[in-house]
Structure formats: structure tokens, C-alpha cells
CHARMM-style PDB file with segment names, atoms N, HN, CA, C and O in Angstrom:
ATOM      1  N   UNK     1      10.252  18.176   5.495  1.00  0.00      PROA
ATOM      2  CA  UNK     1      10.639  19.001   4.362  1.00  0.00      PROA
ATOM      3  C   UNK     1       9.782  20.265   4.285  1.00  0.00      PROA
ATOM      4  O   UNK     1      10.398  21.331   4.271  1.00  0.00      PROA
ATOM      5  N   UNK     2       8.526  20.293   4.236  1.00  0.00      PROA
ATOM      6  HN  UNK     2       8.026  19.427   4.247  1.00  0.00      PROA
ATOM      7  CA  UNK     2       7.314  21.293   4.036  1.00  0.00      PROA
ATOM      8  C   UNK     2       8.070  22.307   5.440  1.00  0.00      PROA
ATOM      9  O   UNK     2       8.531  23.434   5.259  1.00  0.00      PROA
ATOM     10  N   UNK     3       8.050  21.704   6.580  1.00  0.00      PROA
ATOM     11  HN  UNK     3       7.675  20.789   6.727  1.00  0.00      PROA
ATOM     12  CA  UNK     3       8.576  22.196   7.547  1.00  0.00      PROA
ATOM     13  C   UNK     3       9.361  23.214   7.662  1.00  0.00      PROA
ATOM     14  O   UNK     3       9.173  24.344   8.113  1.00  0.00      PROA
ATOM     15  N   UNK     4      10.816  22.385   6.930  1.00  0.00      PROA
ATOM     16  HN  UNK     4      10.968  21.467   6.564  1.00  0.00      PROA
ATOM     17  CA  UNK     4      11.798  23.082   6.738  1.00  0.00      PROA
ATOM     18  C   UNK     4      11.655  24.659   5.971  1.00  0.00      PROA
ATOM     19  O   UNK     4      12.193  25.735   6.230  1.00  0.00      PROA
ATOM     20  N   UNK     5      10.886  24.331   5.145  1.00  0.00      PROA
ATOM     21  HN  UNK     5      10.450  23.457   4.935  1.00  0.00      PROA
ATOM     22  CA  UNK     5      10.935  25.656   3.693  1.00  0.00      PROA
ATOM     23  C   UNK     5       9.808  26.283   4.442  1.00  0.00      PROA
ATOM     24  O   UNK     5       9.295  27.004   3.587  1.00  0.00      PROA
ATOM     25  N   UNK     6       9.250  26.400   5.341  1.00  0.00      PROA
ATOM     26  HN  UNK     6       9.667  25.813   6.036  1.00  0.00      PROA
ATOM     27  CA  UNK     6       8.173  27.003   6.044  1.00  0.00      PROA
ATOM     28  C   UNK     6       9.358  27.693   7.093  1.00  0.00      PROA
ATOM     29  O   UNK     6       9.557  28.905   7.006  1.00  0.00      PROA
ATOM     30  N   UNK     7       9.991  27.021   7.905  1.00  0.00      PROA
ATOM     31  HN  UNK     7       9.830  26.037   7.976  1.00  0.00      PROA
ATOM     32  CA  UNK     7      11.256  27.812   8.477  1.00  0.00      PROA
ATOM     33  C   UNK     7      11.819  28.986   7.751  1.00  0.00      PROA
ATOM     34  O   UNK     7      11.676  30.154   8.113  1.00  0.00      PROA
ATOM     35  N   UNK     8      12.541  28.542   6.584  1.00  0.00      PROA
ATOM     36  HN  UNK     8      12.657  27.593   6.289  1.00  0.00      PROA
ATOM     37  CA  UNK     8      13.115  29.230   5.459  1.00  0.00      PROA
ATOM     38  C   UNK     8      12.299  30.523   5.451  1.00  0.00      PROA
ATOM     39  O   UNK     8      12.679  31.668   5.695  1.00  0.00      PROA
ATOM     40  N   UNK     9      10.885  29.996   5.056  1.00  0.00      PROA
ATOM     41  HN  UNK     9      10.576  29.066   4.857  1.00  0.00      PROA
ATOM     42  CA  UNK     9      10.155  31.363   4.592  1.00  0.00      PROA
ATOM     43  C   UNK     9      10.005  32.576   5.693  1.00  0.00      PROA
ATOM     44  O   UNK     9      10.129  33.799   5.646  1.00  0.00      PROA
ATOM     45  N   UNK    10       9.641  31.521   6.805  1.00  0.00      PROA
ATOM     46  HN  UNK    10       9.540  30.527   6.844  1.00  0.00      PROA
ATOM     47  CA  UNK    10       9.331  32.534   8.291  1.00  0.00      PROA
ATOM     48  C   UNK    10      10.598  33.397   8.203  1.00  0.00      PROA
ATOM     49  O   UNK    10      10.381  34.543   7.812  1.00  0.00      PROA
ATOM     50  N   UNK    11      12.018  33.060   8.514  1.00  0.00      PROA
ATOM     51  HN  UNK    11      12.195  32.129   8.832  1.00  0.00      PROA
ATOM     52  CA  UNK    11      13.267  33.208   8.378  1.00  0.00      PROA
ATOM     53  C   UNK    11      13.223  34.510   7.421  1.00  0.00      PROA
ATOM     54  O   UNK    11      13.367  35.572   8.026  1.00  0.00      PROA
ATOM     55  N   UNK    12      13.041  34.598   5.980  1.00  0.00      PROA
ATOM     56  HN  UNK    12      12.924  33.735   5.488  1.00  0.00      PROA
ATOM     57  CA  UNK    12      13.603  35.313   5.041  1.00  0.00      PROA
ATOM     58  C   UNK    12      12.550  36.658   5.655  1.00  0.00      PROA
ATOM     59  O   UNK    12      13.061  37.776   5.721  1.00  0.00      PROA
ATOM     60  N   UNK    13      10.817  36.431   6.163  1.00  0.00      PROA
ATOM     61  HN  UNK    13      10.402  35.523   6.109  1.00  0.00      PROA
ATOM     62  CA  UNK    13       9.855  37.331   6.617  1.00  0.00      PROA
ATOM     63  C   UNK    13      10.697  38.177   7.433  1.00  0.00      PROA
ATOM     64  O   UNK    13      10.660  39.362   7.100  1.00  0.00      PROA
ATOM     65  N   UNK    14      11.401  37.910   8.353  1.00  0.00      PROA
ATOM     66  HN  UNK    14      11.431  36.947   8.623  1.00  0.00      PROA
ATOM     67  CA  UNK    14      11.562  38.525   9.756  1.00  0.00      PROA
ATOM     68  C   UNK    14      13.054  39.539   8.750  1.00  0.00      PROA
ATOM     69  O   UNK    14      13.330  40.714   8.992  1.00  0.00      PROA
ATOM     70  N   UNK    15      13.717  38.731   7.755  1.00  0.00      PROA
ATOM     71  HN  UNK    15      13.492  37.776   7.558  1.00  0.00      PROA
ATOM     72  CA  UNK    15      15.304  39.213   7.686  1.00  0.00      PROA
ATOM     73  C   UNK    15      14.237  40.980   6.624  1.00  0.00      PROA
ATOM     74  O   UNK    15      14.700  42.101   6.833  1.00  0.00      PROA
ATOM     75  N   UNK    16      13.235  40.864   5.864  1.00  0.00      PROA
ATOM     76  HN  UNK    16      12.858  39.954   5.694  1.00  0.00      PROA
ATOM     77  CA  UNK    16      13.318  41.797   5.464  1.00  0.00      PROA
ATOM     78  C   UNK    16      12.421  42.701   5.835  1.00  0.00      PROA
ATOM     79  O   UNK    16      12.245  43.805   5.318  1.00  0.00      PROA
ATOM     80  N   UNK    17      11.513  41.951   7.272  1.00  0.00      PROA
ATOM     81  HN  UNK    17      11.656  41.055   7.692  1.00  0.00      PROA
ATOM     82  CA  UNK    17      11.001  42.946   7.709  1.00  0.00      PROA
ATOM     83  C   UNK    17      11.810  44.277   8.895  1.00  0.00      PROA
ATOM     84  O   UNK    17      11.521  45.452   9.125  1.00  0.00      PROA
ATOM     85  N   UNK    18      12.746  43.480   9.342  1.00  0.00      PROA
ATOM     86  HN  UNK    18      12.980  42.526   9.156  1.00  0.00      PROA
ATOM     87  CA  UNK    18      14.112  43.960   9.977  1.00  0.00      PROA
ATOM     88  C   UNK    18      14.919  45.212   9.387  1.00  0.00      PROA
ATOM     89  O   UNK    18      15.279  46.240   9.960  1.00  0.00      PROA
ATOM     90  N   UNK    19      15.160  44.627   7.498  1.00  0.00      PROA
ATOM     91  HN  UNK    19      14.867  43.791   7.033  1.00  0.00      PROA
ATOM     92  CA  UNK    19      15.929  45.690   6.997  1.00  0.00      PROA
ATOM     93  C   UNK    19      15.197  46.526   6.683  1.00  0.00      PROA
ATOM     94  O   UNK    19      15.595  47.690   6.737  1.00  0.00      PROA
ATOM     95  N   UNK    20      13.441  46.138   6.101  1.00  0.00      PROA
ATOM     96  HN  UNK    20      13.118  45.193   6.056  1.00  0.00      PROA
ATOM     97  CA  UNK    20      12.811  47.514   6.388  1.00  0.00      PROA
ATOM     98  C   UNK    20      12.576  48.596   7.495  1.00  0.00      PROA
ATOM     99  O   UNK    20      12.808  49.797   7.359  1.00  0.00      PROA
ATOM    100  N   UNK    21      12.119  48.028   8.525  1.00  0.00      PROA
ATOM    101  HN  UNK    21      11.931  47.052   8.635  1.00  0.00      PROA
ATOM    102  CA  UNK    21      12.767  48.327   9.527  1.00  0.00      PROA
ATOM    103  C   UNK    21      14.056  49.759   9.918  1.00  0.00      PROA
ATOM    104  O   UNK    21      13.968  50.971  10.116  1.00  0.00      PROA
ATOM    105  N   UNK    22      15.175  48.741   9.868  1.00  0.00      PROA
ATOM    106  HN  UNK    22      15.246  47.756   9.708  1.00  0.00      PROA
ATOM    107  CA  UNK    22      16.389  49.937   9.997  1.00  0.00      PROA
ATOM    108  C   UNK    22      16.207  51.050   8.497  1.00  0.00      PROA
ATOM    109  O   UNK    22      16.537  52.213   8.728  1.00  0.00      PROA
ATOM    110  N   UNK    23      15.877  50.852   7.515  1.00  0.00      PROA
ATOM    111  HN  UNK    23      15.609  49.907   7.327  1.00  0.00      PROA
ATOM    112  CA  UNK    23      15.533  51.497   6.616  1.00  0.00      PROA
ATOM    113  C   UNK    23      14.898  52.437   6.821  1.00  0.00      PROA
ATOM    114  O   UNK    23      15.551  53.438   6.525  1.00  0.00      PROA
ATOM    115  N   UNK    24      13.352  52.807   7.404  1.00  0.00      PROA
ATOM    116  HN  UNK    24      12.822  51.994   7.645  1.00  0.00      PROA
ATOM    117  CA  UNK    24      12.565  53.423   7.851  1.00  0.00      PROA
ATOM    118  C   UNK    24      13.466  54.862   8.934  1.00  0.00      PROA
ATOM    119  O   UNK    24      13.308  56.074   8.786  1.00  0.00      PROA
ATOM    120  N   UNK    25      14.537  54.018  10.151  1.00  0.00      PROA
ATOM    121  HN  UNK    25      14.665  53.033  10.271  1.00  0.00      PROA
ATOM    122  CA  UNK    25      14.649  54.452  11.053  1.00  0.00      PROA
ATOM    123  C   UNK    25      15.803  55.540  10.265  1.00  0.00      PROA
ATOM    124  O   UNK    25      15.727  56.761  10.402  1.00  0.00      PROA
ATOM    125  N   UNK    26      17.084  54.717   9.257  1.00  0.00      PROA
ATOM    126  HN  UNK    26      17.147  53.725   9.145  1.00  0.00      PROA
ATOM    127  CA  UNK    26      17.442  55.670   8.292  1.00  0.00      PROA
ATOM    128  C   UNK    26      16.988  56.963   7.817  1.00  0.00      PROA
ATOM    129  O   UNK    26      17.656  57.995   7.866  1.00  0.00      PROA
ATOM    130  N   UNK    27      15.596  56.825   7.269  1.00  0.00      PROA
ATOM    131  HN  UNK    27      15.054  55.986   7.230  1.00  0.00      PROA
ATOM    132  CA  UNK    27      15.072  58.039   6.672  1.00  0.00      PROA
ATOM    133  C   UNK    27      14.968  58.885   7.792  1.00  0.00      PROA
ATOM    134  O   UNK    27      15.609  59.936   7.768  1.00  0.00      PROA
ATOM    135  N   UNK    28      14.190  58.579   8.881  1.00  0.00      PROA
ATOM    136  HN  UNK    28      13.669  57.726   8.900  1.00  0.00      PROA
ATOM    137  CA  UNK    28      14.032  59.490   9.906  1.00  0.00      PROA
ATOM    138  C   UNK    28      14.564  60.329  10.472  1.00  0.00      PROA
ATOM    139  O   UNK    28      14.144  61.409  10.886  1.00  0.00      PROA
ATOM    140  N   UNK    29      16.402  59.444  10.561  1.00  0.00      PROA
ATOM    141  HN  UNK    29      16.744  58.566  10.225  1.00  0.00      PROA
ATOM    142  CA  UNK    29      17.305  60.239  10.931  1.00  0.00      PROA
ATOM    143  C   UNK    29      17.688  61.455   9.876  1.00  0.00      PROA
ATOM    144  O   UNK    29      18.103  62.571  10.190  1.00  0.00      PROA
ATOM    145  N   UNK    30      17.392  60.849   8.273  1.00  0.00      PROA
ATOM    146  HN  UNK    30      17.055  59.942   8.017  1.00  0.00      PROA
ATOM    147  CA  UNK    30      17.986  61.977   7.172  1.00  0.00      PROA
ATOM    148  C   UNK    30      16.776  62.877   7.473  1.00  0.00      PROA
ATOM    149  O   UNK    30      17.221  63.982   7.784  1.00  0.00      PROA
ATOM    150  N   UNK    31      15.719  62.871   7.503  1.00  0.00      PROA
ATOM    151  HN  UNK    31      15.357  61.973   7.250  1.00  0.00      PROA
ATOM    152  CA  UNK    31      14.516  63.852   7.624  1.00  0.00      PROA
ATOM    153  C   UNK    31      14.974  64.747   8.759  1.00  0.00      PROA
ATOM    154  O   UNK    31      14.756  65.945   8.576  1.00  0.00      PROA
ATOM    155  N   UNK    32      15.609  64.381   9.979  1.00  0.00      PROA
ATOM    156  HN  UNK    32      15.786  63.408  10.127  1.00  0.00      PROA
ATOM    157  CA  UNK    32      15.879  65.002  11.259  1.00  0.00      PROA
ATOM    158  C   UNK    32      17.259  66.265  10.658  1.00  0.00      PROA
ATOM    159  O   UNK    32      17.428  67.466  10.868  1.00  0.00      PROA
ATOM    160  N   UNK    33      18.019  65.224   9.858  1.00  0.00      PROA
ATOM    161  HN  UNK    33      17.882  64.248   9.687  1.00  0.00      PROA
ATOM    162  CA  UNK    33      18.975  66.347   9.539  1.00  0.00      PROA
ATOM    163  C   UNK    33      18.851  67.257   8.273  1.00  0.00      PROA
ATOM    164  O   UNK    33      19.431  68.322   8.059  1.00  0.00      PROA
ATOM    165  N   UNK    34      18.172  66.747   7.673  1.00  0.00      PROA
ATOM    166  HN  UNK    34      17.701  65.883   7.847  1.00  0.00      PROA
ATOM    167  CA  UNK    34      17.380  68.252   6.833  1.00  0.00      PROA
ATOM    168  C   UNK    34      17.357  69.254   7.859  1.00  0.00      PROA
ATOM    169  O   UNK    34      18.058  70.238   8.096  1.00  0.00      PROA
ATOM    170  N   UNK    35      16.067  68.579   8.560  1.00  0.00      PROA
ATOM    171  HN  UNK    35      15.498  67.780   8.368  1.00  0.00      PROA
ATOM    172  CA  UNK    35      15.111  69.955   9.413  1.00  0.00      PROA
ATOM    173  C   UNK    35      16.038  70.682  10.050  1.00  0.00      PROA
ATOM    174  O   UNK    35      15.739  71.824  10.400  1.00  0.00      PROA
ATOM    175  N   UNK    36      17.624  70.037  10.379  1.00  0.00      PROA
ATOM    176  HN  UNK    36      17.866  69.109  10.094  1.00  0.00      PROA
ATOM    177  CA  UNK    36      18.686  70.999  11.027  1.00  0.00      PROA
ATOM    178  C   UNK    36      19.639  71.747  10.333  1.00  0.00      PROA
ATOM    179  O   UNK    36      20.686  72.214  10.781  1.00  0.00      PROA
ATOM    180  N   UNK    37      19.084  71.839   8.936  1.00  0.00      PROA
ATOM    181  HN  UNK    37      18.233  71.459   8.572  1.00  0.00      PROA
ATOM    182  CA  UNK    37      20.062  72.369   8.241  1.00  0.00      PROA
ATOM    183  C   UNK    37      21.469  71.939   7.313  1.00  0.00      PROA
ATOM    184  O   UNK    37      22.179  72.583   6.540  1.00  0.00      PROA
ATOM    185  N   UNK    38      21.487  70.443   7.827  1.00  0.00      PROA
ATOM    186  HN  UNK    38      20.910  69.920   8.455  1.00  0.00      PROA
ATOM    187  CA  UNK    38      22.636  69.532   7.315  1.00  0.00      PROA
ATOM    188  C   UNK    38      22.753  69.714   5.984  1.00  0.00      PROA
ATOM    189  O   UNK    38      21.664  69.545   5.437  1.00  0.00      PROA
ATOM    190  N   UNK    39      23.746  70.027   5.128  1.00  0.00      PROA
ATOM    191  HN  UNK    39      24.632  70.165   5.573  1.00  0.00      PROA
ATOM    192  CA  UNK    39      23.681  70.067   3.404  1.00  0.00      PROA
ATOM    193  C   UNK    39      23.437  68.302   2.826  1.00  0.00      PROA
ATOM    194  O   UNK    39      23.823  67.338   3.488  1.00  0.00      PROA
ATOM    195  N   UNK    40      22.775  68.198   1.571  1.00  0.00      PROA
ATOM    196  HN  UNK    40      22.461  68.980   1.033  1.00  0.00      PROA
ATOM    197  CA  UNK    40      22.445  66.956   1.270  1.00  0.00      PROA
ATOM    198  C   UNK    40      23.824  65.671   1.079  1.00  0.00      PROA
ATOM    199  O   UNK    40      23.825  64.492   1.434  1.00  0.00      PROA
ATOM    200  N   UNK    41      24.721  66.350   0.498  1.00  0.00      PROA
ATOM    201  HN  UNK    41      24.721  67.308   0.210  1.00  0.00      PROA
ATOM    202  CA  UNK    41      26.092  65.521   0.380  1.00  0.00      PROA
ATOM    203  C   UNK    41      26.416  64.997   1.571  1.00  0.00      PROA
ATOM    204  O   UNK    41      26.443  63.767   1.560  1.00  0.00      PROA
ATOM    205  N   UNK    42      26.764  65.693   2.964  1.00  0.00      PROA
ATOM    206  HN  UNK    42      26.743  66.693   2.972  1.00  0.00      PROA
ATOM    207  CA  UNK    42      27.114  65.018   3.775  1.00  0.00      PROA
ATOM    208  C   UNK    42      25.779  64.285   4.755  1.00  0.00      PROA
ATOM    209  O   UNK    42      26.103  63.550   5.689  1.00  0.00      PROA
ATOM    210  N   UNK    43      24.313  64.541   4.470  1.00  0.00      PROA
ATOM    211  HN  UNK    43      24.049  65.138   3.712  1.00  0.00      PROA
ATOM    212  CA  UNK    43      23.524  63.232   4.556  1.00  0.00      PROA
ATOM    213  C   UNK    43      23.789  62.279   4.024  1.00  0.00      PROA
ATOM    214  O   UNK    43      24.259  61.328   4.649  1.00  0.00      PROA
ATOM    215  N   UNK    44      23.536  62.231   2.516  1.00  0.00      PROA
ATOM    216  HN  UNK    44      23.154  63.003   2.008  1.00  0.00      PROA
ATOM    217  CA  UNK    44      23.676  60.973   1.702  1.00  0.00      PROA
ATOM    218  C   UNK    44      25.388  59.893   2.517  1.00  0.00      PROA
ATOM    219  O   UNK    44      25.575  58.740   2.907  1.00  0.00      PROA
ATOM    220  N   UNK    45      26.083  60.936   2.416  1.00  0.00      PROA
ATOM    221  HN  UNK    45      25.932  61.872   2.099  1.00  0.00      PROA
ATOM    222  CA  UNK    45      27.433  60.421   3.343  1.00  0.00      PROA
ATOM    223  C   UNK    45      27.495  59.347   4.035  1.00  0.00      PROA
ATOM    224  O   UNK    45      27.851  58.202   3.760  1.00  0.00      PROA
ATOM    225  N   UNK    46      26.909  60.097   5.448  1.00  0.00      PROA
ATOM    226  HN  UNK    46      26.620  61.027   5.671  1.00  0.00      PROA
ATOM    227  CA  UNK    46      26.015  59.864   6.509  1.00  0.00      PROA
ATOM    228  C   UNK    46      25.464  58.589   6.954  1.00  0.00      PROA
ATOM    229  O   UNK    46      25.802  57.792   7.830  1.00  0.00      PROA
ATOM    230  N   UNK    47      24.226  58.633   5.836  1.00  0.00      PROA
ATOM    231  HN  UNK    47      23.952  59.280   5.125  1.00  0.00      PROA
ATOM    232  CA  UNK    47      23.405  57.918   6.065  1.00  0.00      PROA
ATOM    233  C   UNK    47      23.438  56.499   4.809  1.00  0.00      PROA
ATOM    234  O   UNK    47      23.090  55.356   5.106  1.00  0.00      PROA
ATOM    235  N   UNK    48      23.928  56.915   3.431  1.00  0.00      PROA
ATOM    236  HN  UNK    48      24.210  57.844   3.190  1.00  0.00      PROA
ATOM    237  CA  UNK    48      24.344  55.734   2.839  1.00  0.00      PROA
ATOM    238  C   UNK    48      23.003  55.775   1.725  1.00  0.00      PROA
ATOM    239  O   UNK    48      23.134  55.068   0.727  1.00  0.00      PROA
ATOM    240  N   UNK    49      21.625  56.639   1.875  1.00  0.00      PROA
ATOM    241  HN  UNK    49      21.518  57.214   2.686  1.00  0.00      PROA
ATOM    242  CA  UNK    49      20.737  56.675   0.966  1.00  0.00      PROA
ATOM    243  C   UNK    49      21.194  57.414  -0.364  1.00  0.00      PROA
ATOM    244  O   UNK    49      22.308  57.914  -0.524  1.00  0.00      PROA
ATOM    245  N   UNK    50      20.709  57.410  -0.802  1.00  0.00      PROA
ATOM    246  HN  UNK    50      19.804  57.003  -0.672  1.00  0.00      PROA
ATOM    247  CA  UNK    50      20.151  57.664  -2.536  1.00  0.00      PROA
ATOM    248  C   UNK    50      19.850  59.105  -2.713  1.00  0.00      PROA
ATOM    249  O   UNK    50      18.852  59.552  -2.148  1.00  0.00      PROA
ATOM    250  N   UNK    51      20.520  59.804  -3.358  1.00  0.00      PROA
ATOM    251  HN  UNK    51      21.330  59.441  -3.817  1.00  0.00      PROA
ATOM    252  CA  UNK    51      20.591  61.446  -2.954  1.00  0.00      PROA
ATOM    253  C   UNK    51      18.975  62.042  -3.363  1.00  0.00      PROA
ATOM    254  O   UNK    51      18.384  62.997  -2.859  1.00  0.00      PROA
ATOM    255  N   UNK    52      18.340  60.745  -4.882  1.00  0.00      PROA
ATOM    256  HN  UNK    52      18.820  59.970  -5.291  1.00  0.00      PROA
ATOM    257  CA  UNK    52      16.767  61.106  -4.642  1.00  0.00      PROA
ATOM    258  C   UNK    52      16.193  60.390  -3.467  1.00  0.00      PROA
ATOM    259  O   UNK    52      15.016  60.748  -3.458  1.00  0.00      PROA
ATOM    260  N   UNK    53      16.330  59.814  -2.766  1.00  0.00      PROA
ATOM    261  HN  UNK    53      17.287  59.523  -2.773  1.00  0.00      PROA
ATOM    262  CA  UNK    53      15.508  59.170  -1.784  1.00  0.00      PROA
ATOM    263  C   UNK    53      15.591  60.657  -1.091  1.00  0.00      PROA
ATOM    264  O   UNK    53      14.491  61.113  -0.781  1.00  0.00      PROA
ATOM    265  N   UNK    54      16.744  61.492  -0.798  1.00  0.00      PROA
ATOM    266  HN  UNK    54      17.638  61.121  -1.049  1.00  0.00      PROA
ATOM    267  CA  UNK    54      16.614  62.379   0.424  1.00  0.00      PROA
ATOM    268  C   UNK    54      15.586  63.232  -0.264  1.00  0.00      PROA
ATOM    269  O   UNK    54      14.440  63.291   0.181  1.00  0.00      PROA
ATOM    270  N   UNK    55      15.867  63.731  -1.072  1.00  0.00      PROA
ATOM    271  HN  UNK    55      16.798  63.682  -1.434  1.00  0.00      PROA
ATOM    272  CA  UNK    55      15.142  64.511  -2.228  1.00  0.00      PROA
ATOM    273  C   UNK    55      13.614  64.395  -2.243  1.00  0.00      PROA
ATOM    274  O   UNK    55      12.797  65.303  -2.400  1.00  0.00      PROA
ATOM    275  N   UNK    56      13.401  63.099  -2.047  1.00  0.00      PROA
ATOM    276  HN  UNK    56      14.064  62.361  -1.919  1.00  0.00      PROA
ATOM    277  CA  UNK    56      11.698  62.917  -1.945  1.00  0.00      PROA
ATOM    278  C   UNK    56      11.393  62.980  -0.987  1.00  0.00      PROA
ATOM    279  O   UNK    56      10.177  62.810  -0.905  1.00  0.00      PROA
ATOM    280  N   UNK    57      12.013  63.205   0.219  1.00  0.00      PROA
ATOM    281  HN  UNK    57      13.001  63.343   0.152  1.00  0.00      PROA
ATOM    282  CA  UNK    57      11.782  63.165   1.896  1.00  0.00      PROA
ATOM    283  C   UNK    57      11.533  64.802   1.890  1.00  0.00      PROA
ATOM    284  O   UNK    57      10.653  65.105   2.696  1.00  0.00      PROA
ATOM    285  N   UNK    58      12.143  66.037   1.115  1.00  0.00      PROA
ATOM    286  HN  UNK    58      12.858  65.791   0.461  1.00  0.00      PROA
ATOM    287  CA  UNK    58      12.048  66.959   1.291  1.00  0.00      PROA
ATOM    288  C   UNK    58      10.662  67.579   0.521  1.00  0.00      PROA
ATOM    289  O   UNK    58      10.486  68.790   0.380  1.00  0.00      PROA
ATOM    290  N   UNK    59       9.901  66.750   0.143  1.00  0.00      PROA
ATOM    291  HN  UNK    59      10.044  65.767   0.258  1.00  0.00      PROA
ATOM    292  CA  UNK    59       8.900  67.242  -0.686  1.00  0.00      PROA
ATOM    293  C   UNK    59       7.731  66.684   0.496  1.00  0.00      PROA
ATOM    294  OT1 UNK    59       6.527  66.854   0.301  1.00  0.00      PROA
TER     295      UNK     59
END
């Protein structure tokens, strides 16, 4: 049992270190298309973030 929920936990570690993860790689790409000029609407589009998330990437 202890086992099991020790699985579980390892399990849930990896699932949100993963979506942080692609998260991170997200911003990078919206930061990349700032720096090229991209208008913010069709980032947010794009990329699926939070029109302040881009917003704080530009500061």
C-alpha cells in the first residue's frame, strides 16, 4: 500500500514536472516571437498563454 501511493506520488512529480516543462519551452517560443515582431493577439493565439503572461515576458 505505502508502495503504491509512493508510485502515485513519484507519478504525479514527473506529470507536473513535464507540464512545467513544456510550459517554460511555451514562453520561450512567445519571447522568440515578440523579439520578431509578432503582434500579441496572434501569440496568445499561437501559443494558448494568458495575454498578461506575454505581457510580463515583455518587461
Amino acid at each position: 500500500m505505502a508502495e503504491q501511493l509512493e508510485n502515485i506520488g513519484l507519478l504525479k512529480g514527473i506529470r507536473q514536472g513535464k507540464l512545467a516543462g513544456e510550459h517554460e519551452a511555451t514562453l520561450k517560443i512567445a519571447r522568440a516571437m515578440l523579439e520578431n515582431g509578432l503582434e500579441e493577439q496572434a501569440i496568445v493565439k499561437m501559443t494558448g498563454i494568458a495575454i498578461e503572461e506575454l505581457r510580463q515576458l515583455q518587461h
